[in-house]
C-alpha positions in Angstrom: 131.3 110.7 317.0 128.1 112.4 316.6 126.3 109.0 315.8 127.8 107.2 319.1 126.7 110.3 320.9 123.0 109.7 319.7 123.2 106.4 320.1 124.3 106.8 324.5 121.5 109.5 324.5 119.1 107.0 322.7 120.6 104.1 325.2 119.8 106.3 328.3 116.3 107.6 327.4 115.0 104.2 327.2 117.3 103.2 330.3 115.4 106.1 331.9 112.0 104.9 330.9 113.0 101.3 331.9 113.5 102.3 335.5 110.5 105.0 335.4 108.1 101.7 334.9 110.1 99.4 337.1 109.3 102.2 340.1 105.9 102.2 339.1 105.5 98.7 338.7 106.7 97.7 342.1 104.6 100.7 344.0 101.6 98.6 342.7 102.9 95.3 343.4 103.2 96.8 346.9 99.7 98.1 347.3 98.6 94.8 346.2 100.9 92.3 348.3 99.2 90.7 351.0 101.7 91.0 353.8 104.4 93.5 354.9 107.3 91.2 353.9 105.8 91.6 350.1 105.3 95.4 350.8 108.5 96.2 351.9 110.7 94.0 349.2 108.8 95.8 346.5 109.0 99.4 348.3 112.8 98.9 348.9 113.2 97.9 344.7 111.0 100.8 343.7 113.6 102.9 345.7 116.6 101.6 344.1 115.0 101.8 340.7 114.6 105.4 341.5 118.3 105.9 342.1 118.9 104.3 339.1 116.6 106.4 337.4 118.6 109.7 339.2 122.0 108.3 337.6 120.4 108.3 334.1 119.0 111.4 334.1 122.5 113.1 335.4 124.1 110.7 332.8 121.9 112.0 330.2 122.5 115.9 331.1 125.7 115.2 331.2 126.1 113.6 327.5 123.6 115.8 326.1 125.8 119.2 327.2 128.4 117.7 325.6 130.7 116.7 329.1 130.7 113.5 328.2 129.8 110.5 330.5 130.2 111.6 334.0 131.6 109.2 336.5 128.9 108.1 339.0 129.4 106.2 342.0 126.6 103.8 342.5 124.8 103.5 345.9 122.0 101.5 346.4 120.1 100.2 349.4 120.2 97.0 350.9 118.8 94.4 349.8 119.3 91.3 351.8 117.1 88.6 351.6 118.2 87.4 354.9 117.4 90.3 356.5 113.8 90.8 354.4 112.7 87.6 355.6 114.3 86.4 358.6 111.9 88.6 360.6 108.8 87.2 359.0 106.3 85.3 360.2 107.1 81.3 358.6 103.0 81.1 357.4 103.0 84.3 354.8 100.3 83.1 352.1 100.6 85.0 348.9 97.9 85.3 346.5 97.5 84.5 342.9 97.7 87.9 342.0 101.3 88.6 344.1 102.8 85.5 342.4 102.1 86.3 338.7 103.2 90.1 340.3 106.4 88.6 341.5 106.7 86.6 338.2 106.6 89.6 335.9 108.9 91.6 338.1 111.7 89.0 337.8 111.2 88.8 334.2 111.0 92.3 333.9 114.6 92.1 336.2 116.1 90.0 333.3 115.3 91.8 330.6 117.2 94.6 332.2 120.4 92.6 332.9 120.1 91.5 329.2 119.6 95.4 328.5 122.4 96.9 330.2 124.9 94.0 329.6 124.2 95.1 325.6 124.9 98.3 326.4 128.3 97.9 328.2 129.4 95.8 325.3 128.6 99.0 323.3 129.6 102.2 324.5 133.7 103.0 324.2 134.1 104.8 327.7 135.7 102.7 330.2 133.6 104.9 332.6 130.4 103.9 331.3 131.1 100.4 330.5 131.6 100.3 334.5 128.2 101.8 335.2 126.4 99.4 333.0 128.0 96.4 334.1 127.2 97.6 338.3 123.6 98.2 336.9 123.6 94.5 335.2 124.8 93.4 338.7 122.3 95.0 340.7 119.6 93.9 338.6 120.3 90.4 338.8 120.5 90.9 342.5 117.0 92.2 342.2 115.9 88.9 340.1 117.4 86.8 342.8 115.7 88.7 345.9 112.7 88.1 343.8 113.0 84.8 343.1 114.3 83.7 347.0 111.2 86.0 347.8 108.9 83.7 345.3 110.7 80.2 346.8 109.4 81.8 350.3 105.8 82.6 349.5 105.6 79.1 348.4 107.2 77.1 351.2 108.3 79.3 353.9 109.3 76.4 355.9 111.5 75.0 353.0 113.0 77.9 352.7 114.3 78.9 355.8 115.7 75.0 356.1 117.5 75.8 352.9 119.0 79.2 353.7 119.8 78.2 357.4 121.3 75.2 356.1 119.8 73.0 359.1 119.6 69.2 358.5 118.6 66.1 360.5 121.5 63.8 360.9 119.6 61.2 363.0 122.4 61.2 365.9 
């Protein structure tokens, strides 16, 4: 028992710092995106990697005074990409730097999913195994706001055709 409880502890801390550079990384990517749709994406995932981050560190407390996994009910904000980019302007340009930004961010996404889907197929309690797997979820709704937001940058006008679903039937 005492080496699965070291092992969640170890699990969590780098959980912890996971989410402590994802916050980071997407403040920058922020202060570096080149149009207020890009600014507020990345703004809105730095927030919900800081909510993450607040669940680990309870989750940690919690296992390390020996109360064992606590249950935590996980709220996030939203993140619609319908709603991010519906209000945009249809010419949005992104630069070269907010592209490889938006690149590393959705690779950095999946290497989360793959994280916390390893640790749900890991830890015994049915309490944490439900955490993991609505983190694993959340993250690969990050990777896909990321990569509609990528699609977007890169052909605005193809995008909205493909999310509105219009078509020309030549009637």
């Amino acid at each position: 028992m005492e080496k699965e409880h070291r092992h969640m502890l170890i699990a969590i801390e780098i959980a912890i710092q996971m989410e402590k550079d994802g916050k980071q990384f997407y403040l920058q990517a922020a202060d570096v995106s080149s149009n207020e749709v890009g600014k507020s994406l990345f703004k809105k995932l730095a927030a919900e990697e800081d909510i993450h981050l607040s669940n680990f560190v309870t989750i940690y407390d919690s296992i390390r005074a020996d109360q064992g996994w606590p249950v935590i009910e996980l709220k996030t904000g939203e993140l619609e990409e319908e709603t991010l980019f519906s209000a945009a302007e249809k010419d949005i340009i992104a630069t070269r730097g907010e592209l490889e930004a938006i690149k590393q961010a959705m690779d950095m996404e999946n290497k989360t999913v793959d994280y916390y889907a390893e640790q749900s197929g890991k830890v015994q309690y049915e309490t944490a195994k439900k955490f993991y797997n609505l983190l694993t979820e959340e993250e690969r709704k990050h990777h896909q706001v990321l990569l509609d937001y990528y699609e977007y940058v890169q052909d605005p006008a193809g995008w909205f055709t493909m999310k509105e679903h219009h078509s020309l039937d030549g009637g």
